[in-house]
N, C-alpha and C positions, 0 to 999 in steps of 0.2 A: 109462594106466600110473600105480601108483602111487608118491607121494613117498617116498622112504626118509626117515627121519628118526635120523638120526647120535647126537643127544641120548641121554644115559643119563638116568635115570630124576632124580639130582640134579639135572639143568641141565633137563629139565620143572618141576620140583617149583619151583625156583627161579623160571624163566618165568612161570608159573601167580602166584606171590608178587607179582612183578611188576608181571602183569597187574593183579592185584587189586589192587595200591598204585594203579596209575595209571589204574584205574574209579574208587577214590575219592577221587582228589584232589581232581579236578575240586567234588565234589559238598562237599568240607570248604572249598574255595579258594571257592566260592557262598557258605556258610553261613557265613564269617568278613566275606566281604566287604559281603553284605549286614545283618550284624547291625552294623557298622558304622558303616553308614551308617544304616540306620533309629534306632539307640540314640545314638550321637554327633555325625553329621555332621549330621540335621536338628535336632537341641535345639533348641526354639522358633526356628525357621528361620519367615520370612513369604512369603508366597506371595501374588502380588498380579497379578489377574488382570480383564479387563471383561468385566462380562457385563451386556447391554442396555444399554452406553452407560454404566456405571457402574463405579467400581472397588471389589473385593471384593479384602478380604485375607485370607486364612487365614493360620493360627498354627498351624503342625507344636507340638503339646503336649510335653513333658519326659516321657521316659516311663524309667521305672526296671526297665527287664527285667536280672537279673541272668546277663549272658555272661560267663564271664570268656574273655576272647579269650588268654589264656597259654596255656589249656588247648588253645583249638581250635590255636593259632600250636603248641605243641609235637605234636600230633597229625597236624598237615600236616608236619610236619619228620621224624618218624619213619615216615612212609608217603614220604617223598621220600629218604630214608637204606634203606631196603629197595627201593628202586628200582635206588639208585644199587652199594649192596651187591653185587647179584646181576648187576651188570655183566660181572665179569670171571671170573663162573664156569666160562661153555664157553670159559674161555680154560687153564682148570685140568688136567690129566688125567695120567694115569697115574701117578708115583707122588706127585701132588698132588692125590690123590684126596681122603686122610683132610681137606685144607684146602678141597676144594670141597663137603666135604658141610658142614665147619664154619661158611662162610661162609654155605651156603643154610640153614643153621638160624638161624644169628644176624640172616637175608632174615627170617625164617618170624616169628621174634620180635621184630624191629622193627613187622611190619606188626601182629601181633596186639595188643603194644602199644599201637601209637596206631589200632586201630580198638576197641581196650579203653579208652585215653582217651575216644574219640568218642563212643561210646556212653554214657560216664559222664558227659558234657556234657549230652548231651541229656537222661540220665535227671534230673539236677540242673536244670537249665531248666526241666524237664513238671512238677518236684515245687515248685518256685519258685513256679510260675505256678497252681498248686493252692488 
């Protein structure tokens, strides 16, 4: 037997937005937190470790890779505001229609924003490191 599915075409569309915020959060919540630590948290960090009875230290080097973390921090914020947006769309219906389709477009352009941010991040990072 098949699922009926209640949802109008809005409250998919809005789902779908969603989904897609929160596939990539995860992956901008990775690339914030480890540029992080690789660019900030080790700055000439020493690592001091035996090897055959002797101690060697390593020196994590100062490295100047240009992240600016605003860009990635407002880009995970606009992908978690279209998340949050399209919460109370299948709560919307009938003649708060014209407001659900309002809110699943303002869904639609949070998300494309900041995966419009994201993408502008890394294009600046790839031309940085050129």
């Amino acid at each position: 037997m098949a699922k009926e599915n209640c949802a109008d075409s809005w409250e998919r569309f809005s789902s779908s937005v969603s989904s897609l915020s929160l596939s990539l959060l995860p992956t901008l919540l990775f690339v914030l937190i480890m540029a992080y630590v690789l660019v900030v948290g080790l700055q000439n960090a020493d690592f001091t470790f035996t090897v055959n009875g002797q101690e060697v230290t390593l020196r994590y080097p100062g490295v100047n890779v240009p992240i600016d973390y605003t860009i990635l921090k407002n880009a995970v914020v606009y992908l978690f505001a279209a998340v949050l947006a399209g919460l109370p769309v299948p709560l919307l219906s009938g003649k708060l229609k014209p407001l659900k389709i309002l809110v699943a477009l303002l869904q639609a352009g949070a998300f494309i924003y900041g995966l419009y941010i994201f993408v502008l991040a890394v294009l600046k990072f790839a031309s940085a490191m050129t």
